[in-house]
C-alpha positions in Angstrom: -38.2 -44.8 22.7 -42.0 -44.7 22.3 -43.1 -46.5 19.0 -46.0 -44.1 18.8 -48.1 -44.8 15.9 -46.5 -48.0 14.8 -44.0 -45.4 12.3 -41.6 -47.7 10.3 -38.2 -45.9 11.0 -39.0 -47.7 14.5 -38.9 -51.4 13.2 -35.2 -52.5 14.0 -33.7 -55.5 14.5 -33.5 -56.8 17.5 -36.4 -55.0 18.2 -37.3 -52.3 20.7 -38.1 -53.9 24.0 -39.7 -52.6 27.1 -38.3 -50.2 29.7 -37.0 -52.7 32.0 -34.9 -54.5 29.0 -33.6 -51.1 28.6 -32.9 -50.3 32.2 -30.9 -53.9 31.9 -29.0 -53.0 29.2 -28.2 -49.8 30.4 -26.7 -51.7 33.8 -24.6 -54.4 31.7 -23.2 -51.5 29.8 -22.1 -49.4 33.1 -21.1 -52.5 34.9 -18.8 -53.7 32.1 -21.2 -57.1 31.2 -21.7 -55.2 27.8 -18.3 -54.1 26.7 -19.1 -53.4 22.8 -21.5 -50.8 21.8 -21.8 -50.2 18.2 -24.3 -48.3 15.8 -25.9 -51.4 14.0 -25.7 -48.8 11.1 -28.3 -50.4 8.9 -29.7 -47.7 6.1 -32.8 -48.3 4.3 -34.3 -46.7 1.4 -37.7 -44.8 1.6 -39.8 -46.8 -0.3 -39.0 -49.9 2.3 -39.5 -48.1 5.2 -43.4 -47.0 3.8 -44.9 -50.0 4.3 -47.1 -51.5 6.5 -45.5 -51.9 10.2 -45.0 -55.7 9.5 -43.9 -55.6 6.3 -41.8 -52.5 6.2 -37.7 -53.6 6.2 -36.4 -53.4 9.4 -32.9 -51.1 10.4 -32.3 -47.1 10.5 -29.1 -44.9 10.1 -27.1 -45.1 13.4 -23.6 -43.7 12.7 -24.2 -39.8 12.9 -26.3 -40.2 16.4 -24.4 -43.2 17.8 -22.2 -40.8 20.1 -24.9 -38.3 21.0 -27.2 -41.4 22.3 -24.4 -43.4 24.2 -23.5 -39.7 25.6 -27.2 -40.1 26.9 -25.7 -42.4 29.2 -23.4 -40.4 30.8 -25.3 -36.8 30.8 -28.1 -38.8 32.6 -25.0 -40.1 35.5 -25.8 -43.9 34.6 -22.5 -44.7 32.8 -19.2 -43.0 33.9 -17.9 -41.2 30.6 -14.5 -43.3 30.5 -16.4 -46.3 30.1 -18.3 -45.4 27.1 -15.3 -44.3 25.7 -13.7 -47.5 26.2 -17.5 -49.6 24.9 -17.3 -47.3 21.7 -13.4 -47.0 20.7 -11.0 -49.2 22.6 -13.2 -52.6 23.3 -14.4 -52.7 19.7 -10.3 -52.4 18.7 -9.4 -54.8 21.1 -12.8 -57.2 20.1 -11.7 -57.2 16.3 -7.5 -57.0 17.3 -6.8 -53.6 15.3 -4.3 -51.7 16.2 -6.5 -48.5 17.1 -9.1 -47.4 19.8 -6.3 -46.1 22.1 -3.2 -42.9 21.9 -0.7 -44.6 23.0 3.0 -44.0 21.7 3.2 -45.4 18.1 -0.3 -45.8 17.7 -2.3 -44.8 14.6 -3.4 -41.3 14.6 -6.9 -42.5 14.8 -9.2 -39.8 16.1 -12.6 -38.7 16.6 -12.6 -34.9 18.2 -16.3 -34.3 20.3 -18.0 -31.5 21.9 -19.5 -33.9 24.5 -21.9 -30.9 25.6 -23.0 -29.7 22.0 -26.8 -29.6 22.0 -28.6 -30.3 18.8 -31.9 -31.6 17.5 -31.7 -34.5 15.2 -33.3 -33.2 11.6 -33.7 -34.9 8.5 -32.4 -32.2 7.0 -29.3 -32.3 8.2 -28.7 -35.6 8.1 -25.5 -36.1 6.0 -26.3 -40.4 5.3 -28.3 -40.8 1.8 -30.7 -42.7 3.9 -32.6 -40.5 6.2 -34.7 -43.2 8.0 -33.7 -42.6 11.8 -35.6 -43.2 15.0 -34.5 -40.5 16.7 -36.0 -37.8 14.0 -36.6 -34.6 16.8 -34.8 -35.9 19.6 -33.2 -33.2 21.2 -29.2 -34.7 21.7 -26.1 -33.6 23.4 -22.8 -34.5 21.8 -21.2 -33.8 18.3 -18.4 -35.1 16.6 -16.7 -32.1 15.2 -13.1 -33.8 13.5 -12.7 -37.5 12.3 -9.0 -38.1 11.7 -7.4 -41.8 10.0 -3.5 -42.5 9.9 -3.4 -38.3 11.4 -5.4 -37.2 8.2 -8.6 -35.5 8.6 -11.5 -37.3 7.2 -14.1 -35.7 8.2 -15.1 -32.0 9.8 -18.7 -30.7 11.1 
């Protein structure tokens, strides 16, 4: 991501680091040196994010583009499409010792149902959060969650 103009929704913590971090992370994640990813959802409201770069708070809604952006991984052929699954559902599960992140027999009816192909464009607008401060604002994305199920109910549908 290009910080541009210094905007605020781009101050994050850790901060963004140069293309050859990125390429580096993007390696530890395919060859399993990363197993966790997570969305490091951290809102803030409006009036901290407009401030001066340095002062401004640092963090930006990650939940509702988290899938589409690790999906970037696999559309681009970098990261094999199990293996993100596994980063996003079953290490975290397995990480934290809950019962969920797989379907095996007995398991909780845990889901998250995706369109891995579903191209949108990231809008304020339709940002669901009460916090709008993302850095992906106009990135064009593929992959939407369209049904969140817990214990088999649903909790959420696009």
């Amino acid at each position: 991501i290009d910080v541009g103009e210094y905007r605020t929704f781009f101050r994050l913590s850790p901060p963004l680091r140069a293309e050859e971090d990125r390429l580096a992370m993007v390696e530890a994640v395919r060859n399993g040196t990363i197993d966790v990813i997570s969305s490091s959802h951290d809102p803030q409201d409006v009036d901290t994010k407009r401030l001066p770069f340095a002062d401004a708070a640092t963090g930006a809604i990650g939940l509702e583009t988290l899938l589409a952006v690790a999906l970037r991984l696999h559309h681009n052929g970098d990261v094999p499409l199990l293996r993100l699954i596994d980063a996003l559902s079953t290490a975290p599960a397995r990480l934290f010792g809950l019962p969920g992140g797989t379907l095996a027999p007995g398991s909780a009816a845990d889901l998250v149902i995706v369109d891995a192909d579903y191209p949108w464009v990231v809008r304020e607008a339709d940002i669901r959060s009460r916090s709008k401060n993302t850095c992906f604002e106009g990135a064009r994305l593929q992959g939407k969650v369209l049904q969140t199920m817990v214990a088999g109910r649903t909790v959420f549908q696009a």
